[in-house]
C-alpha positions in Angstrom: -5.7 26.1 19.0 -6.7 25.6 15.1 -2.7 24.1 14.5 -3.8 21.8 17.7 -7.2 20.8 16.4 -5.3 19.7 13.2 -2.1 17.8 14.4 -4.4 15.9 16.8 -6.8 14.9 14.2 -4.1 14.1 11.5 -2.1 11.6 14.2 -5.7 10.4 14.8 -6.0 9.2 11.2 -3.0 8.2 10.3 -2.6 6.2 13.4 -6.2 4.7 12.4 -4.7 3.8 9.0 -1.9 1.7 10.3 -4.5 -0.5 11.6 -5.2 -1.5 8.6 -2.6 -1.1 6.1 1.0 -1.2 6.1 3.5 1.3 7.5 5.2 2.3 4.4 2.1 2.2 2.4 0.6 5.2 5.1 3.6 6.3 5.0 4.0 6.7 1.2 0.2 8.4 0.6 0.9 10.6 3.3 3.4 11.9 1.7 0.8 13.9 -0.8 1.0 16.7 2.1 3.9 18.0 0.5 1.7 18.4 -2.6 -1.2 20.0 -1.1 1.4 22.8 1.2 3.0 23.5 -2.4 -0.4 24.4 -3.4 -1.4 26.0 -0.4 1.8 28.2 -0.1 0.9 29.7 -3.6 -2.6 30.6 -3.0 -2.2 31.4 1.1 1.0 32.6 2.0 1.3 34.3 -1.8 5.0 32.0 -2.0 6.7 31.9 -6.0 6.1 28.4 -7.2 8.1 28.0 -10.6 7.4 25.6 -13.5 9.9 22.9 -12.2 8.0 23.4 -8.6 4.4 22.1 -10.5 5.9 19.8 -12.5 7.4 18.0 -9.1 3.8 18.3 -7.4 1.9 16.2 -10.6 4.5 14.1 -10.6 4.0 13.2 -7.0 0.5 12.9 -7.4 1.0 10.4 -10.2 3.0 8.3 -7.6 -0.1 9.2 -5.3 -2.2 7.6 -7.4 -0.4 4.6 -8.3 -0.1 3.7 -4.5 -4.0 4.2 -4.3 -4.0 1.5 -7.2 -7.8 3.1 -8.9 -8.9 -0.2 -10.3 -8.9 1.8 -13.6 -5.4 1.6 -13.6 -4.9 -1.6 -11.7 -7.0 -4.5 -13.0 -7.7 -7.1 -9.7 -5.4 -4.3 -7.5 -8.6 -3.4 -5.0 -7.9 -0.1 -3.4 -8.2 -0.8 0.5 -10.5 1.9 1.8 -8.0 3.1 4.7 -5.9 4.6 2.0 -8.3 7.4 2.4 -7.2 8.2 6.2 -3.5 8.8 5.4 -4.5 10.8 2.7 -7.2 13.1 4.5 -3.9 13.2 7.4 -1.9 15.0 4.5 -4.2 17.1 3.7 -4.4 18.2 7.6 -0.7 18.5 7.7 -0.1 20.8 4.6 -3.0 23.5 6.5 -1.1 22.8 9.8 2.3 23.3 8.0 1.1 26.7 6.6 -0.3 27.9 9.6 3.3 27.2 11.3 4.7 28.8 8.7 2.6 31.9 9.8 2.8 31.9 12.9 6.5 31.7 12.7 7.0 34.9 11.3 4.8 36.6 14.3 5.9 34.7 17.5 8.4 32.8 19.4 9.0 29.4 18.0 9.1 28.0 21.7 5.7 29.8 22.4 4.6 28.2 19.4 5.6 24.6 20.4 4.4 25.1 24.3 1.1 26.2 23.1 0.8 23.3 20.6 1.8 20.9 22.2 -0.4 21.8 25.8 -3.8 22.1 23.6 -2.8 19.0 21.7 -2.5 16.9 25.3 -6.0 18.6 25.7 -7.7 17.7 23.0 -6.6 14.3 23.2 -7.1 13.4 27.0 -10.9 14.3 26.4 -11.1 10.9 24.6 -9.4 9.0 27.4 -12.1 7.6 29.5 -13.7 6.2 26.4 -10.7 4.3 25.1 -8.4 3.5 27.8 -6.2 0.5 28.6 -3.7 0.9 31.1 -0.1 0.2 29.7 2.0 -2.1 30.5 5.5 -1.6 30.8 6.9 -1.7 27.7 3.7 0.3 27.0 5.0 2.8 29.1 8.6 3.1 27.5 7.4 3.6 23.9 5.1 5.9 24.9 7.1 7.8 26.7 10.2 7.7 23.6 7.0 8.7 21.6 6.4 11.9 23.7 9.9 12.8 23.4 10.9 11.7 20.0 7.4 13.6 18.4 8.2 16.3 20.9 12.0 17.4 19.4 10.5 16.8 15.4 7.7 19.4 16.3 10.1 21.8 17.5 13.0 21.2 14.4 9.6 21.6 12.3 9.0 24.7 13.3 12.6 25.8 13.7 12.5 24.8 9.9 9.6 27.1 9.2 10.9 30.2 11.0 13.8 30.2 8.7 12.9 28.7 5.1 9.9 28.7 3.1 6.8 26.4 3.1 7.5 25.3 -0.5 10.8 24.3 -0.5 10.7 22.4 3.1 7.6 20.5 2.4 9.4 18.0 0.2 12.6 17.2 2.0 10.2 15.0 4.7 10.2 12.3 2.2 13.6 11.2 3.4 11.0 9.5 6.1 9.7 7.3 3.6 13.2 5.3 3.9 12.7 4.8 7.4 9.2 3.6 7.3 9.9 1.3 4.8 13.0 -0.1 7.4 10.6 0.0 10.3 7.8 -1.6 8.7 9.6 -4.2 7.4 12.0 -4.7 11.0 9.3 -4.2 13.5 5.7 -5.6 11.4 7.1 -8.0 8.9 5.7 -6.0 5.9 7.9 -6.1 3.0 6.6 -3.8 0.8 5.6 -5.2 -3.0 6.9 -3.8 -6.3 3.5 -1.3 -7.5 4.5 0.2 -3.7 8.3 0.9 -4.3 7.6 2.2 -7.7 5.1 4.2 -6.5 7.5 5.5 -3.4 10.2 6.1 -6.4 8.1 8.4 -8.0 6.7 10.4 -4.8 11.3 10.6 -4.0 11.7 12.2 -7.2 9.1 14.3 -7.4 10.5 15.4 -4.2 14.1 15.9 -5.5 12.6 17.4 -8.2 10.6 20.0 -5.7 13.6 20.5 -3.7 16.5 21.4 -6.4 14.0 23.9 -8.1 14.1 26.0 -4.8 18.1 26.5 -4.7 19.4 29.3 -5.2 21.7 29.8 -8.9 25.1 30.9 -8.2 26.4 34.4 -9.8 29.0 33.6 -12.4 
């Protein structure tokens, strides 16, 4: 119920933010919930996190940062105050992540994903008669390709947490950031500018950097 609570509150936000901002600039700050489920796996779930490990998580908070654009750092670069909704959604998903990775080691990973997914549709429908707009058709489609689509990730998610470690799957989801960058551009228009691609090149490689740490070294 708590994992529910979470994932419905973190699509909440983040879909908020993309009312607002750009795709891949969401996109990009939410990717500081790899960051927070490194930290969290260390002090939770008691998980080894070696030097190269840390070193990964400042440097993607530097790229965190630079995507926020403080005006300390940014002279005329006004931070947009949704940037704080994708970034309160990462923080969400890092406890939600953890919390899978718990529960995967103490039930079924289709028990897991039924009960999610039935207190999530819940939790959500309670806000229905305040908000709703019957669909049109297209409505319809996407909405059902969303239902299926975010239905098969939550499973592989927690698939992915029966079998690896919190730490070292946390940072392979920033291969996303490519995609949001190709839909927000195909689908929105929004091309992003050069402070948010270096920024996204810094969140990658701290991810890279995150990810190689965790492989094993082969016996010579």
């Amino acid at each position: 119920t708590i994992r529910s609570l979470l994932l419905a509150a973190c699509n909440f936000m983040f879909s908020s933010a993309l009312v607002h901002i750009p795709l891949a600039d969401a996109t990009a700050v939410g990717f500081a919930s790899p960051l927070f489920t490194l930290a969290l796996a260390a002090a939770w779930l008691g998980e080894r996190i070696g030097p190269w490990r840390w070193f990964g998580m400042a440097l993607g908070f530097a790229g965190v940062v630079i995507l926020l654009r403080p005006p300390f750092l940014f002279a005329g670069e006004p931070t947009h105050w949704a940037m704080i909704l994708p970034l309160g959604a990462a923080a969400l998903f890092a406890f939600y992540q953890i919390l899978t990775r718990k529960l995967a080691t103490l039930d079924d990973p289709r028990t897991t994903i039924l009960h999610t997914s039935f207190a999530a549709m819940l939790v959500t429908s309670a806000s229905m008669p305040l908000v709703w707009v019957w669909p049109s058709g297209l409505d319809w489609v996407a909405l059902v390709l969303l239902g299926l689509l975010g239905g098969a990730a939550h499973g592989l998610l927690v698939l992915a947490f029966a079998r690896a470690p919190a730490s070292l799957l946390a940072p392979l989801s920033y291969t996303q950031m490519i995609w949001a960058v190709i839909a927000g551009l195909l689908v929105f228009g929004d091309a992003p500018d050069g402070v948010t691609l270096f920024g996204i090149g810094v969140i990658a490689l701290s991810g890279v950097v995150v990810a190689f740490s965790g492989r094993p070294k082969k016996s010579s």
